[in-house]
N, CA, C and O atoms as CSV, one atom per row, in Angstrom:
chain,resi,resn,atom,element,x,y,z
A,1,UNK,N,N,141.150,58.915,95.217
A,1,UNK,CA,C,141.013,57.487,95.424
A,1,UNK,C,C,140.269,56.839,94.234
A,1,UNK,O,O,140.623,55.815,93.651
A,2,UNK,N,N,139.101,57.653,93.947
A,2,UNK,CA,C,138.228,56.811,92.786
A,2,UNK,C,C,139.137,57.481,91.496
A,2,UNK,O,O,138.996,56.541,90.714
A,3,UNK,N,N,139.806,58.272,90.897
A,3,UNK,CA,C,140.705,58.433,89.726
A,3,UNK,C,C,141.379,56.982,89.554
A,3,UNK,O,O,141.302,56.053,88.750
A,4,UNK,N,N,142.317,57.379,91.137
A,4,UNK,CA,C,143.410,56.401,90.562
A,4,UNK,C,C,142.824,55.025,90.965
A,4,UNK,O,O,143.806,54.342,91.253
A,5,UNK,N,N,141.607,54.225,91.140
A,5,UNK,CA,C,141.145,52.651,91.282
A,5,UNK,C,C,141.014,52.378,90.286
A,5,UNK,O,O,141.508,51.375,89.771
A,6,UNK,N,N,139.772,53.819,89.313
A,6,UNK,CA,C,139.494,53.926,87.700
A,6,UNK,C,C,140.629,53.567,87.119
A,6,UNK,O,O,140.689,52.539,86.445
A,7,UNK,N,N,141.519,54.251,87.278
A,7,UNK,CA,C,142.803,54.263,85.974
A,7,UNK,C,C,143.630,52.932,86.332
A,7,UNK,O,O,144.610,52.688,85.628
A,8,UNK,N,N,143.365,52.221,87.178
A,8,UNK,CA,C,144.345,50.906,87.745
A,8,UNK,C,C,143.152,49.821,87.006
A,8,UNK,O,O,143.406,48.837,86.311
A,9,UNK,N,N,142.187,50.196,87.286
A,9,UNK,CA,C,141.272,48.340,87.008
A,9,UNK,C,C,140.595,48.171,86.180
A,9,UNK,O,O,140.109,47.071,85.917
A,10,UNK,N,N,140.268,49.805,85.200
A,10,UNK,CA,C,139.545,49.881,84.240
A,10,UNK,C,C,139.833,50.149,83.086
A,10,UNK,O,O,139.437,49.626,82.044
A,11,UNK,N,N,141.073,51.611,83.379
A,11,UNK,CA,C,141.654,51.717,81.856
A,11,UNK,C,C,143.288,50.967,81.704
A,11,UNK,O,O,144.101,50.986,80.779
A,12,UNK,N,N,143.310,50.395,82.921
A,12,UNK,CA,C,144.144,49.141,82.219
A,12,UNK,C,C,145.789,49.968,82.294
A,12,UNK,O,O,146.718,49.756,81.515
A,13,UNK,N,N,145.785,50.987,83.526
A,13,UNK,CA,C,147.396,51.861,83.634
A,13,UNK,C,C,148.093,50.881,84.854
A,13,UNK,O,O,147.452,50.206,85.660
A,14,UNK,N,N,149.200,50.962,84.789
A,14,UNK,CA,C,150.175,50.432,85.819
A,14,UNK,C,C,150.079,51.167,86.924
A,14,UNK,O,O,149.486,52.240,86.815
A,15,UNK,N,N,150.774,50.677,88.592
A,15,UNK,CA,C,151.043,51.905,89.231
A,15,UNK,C,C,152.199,53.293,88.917
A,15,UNK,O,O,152.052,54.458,89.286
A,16,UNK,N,N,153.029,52.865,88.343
A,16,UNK,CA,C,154.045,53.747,88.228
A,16,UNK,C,C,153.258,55.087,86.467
A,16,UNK,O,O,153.311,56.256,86.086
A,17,UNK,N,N,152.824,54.111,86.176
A,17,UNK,CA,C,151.995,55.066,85.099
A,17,UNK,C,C,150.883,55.605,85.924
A,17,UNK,O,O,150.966,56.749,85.477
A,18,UNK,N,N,150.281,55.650,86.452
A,18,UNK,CA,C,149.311,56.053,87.347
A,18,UNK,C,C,150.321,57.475,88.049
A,18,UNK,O,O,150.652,58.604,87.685
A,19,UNK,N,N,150.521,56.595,89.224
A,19,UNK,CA,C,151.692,57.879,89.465
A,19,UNK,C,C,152.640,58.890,88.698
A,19,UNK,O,O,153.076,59.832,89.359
A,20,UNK,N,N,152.945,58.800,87.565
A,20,UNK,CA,C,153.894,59.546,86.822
A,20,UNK,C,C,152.519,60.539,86.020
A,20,UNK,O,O,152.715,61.495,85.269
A,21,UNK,N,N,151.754,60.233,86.251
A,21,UNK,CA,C,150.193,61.068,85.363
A,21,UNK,C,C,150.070,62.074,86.159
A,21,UNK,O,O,150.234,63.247,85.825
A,22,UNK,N,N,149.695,61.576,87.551
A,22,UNK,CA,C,149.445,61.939,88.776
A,22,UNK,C,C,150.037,63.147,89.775
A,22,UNK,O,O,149.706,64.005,90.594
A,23,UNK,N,N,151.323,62.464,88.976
A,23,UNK,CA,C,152.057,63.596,90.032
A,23,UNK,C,C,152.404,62.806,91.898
A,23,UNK,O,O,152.731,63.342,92.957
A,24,UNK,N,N,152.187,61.707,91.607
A,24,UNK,CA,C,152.270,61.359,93.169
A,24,UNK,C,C,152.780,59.610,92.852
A,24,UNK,O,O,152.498,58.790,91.979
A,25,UNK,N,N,153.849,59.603,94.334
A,25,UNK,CA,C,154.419,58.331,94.427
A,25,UNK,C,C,153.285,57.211,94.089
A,25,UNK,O,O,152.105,57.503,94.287
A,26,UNK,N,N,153.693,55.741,93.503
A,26,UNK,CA,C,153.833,54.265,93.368
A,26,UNK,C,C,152.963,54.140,94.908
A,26,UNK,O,O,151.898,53.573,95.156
A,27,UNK,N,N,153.608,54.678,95.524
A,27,UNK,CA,C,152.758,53.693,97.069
A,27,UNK,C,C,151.562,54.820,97.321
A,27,UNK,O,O,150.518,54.478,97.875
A,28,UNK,N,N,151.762,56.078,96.913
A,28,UNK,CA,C,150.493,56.781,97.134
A,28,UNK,C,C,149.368,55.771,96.397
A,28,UNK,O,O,148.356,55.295,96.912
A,29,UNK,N,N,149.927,55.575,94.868
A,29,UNK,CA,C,148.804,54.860,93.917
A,29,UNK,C,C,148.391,53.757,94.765
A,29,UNK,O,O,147.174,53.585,94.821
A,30,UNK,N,N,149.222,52.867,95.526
A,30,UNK,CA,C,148.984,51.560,96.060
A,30,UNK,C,C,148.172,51.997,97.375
A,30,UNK,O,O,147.383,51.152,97.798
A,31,UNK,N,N,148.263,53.192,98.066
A,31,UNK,CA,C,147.604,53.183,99.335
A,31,UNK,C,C,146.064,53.627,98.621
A,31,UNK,O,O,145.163,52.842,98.917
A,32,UNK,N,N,145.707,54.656,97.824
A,32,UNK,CA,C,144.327,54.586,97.060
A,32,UNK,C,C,143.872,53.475,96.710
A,32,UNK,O,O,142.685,53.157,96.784
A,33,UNK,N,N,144.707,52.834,96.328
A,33,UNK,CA,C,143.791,51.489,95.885
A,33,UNK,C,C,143.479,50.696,96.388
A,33,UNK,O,O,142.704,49.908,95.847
A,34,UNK,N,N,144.005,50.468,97.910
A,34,UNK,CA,C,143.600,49.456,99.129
A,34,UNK,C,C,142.396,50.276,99.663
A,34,UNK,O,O,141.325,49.731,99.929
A,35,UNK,N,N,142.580,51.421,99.789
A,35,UNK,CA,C,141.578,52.451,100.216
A,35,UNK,C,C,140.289,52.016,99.756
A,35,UNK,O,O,139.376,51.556,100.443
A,36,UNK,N,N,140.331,52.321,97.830
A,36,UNK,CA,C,138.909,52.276,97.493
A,36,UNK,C,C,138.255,50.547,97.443
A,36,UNK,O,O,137.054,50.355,97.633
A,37,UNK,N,N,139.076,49.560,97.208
A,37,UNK,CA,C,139.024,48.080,97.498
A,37,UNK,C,C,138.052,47.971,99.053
A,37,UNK,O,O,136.998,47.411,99.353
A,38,UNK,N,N,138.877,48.678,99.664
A,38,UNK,CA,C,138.433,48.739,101.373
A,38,UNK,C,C,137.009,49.071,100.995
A,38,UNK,O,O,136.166,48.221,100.709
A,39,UNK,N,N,136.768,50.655,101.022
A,39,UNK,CA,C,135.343,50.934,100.558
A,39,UNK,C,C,134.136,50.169,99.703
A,39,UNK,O,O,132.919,50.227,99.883
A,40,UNK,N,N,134.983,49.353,98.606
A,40,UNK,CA,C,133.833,48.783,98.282
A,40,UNK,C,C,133.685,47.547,98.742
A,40,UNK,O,O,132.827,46.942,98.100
A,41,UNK,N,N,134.389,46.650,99.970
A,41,UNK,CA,C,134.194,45.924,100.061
A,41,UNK,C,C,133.344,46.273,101.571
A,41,UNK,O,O,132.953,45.226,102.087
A,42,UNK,N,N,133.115,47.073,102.085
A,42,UNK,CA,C,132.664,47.354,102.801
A,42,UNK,C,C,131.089,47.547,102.470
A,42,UNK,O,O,130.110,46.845,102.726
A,43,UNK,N,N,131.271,49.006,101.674
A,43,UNK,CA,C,129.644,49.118,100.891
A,43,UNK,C,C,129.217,47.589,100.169
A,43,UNK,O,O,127.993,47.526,100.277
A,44,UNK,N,N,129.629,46.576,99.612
A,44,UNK,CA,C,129.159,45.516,99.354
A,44,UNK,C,C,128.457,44.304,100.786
A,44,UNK,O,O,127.461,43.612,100.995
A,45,UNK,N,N,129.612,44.634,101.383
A,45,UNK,CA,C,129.222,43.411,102.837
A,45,UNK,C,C,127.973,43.977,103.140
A,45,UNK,O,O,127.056,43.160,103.218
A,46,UNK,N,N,127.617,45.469,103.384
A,46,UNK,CA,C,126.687,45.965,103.797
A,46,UNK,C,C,125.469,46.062,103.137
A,46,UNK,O,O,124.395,46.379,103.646
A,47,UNK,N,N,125.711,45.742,101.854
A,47,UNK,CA,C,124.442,46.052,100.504
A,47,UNK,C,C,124.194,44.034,100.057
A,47,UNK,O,O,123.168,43.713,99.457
A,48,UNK,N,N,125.126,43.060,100.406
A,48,UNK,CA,C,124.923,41.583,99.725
A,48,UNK,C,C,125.786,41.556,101.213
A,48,UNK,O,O,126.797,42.258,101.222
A,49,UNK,N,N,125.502,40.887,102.326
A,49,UNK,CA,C,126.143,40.356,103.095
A,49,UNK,C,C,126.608,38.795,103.083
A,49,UNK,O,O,127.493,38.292,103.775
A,50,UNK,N,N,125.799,38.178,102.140
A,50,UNK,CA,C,125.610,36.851,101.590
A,50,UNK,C,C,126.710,36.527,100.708
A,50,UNK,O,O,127.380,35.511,100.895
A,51,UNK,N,N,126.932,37.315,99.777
A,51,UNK,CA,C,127.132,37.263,98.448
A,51,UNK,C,C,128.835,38.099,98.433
A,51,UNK,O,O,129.615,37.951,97.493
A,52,UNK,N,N,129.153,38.981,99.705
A,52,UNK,CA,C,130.591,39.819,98.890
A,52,UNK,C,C,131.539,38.466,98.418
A,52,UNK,O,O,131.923,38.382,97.251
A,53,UNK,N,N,131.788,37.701,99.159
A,53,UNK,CA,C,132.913,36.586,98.792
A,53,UNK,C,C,132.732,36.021,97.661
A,53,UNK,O,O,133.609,35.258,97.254
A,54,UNK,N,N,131.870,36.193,97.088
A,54,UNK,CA,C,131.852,35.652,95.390
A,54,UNK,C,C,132.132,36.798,94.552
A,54,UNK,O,O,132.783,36.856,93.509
A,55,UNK,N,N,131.629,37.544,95.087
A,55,UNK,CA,C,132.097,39.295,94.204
A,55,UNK,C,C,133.444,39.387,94.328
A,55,UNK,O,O,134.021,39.543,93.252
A,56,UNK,N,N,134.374,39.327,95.632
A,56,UNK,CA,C,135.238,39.761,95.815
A,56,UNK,C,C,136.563,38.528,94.791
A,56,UNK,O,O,137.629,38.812,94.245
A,57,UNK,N,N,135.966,37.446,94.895
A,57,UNK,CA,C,136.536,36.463,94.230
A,57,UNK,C,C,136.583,36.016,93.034
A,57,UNK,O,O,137.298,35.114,92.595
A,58,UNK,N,N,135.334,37.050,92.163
A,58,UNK,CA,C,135.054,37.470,91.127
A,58,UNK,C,C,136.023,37.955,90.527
A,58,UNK,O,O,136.824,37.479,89.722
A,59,UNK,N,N,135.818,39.548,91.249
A,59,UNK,CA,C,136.806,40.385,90.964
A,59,UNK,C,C,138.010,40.452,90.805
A,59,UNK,O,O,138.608,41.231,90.062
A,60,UNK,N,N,138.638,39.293,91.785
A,60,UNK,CA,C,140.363,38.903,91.832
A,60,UNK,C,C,140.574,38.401,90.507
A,60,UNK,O,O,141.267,39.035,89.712
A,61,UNK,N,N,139.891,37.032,90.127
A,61,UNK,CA,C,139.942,36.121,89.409
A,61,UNK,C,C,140.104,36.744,88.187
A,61,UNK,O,O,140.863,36.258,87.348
A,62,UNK,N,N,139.190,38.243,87.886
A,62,UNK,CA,C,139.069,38.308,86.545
A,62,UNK,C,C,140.344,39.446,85.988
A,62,UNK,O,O,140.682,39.777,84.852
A,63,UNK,N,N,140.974,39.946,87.696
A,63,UNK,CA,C,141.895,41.166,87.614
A,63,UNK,C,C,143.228,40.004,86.888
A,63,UNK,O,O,143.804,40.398,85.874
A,64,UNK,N,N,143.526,38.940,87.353
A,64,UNK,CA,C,144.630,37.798,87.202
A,64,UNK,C,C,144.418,37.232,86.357
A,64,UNK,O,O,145.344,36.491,86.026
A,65,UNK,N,N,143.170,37.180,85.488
A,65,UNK,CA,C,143.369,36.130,84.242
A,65,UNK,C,C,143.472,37.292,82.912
A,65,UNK,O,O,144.054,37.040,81.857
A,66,UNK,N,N,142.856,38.449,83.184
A,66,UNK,CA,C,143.715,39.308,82.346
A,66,UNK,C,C,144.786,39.572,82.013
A,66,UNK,O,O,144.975,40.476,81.198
């Protein structure tokens, strides 16, 4: 789960490049990555209960203007 979130949001790989590295289907890559999204939006609500919706809106904003 944390490989393939790394290799999707950080080093900047596609899903199908992800998967073809991997060894495992496009929707495997896509179900890890809702997975670890899930997790950290969870560990965030729980660590800034105030604050995830600016993180999380952060985070979108800056995944889409890239």
């Amino acid at each position: 789960c944390r490989k393939v979130f790394v290799m999707s949001r950080f080093d900047g790989f596609k899903n199908r490049e992800i998967a073809l590295k991997l060894n495992i289907s496009t929707t495997a890559v896509e179900k890890h990555i809702r997975k670890a999204l899930s997790s950290l939006t969870a560990y965030f609500e729980k660590q800034y209960p105030f604050n995830i919706y600016i993180i999380i809106f952060s985070c979108l904003l800056s995944t889409y203007l890239d």
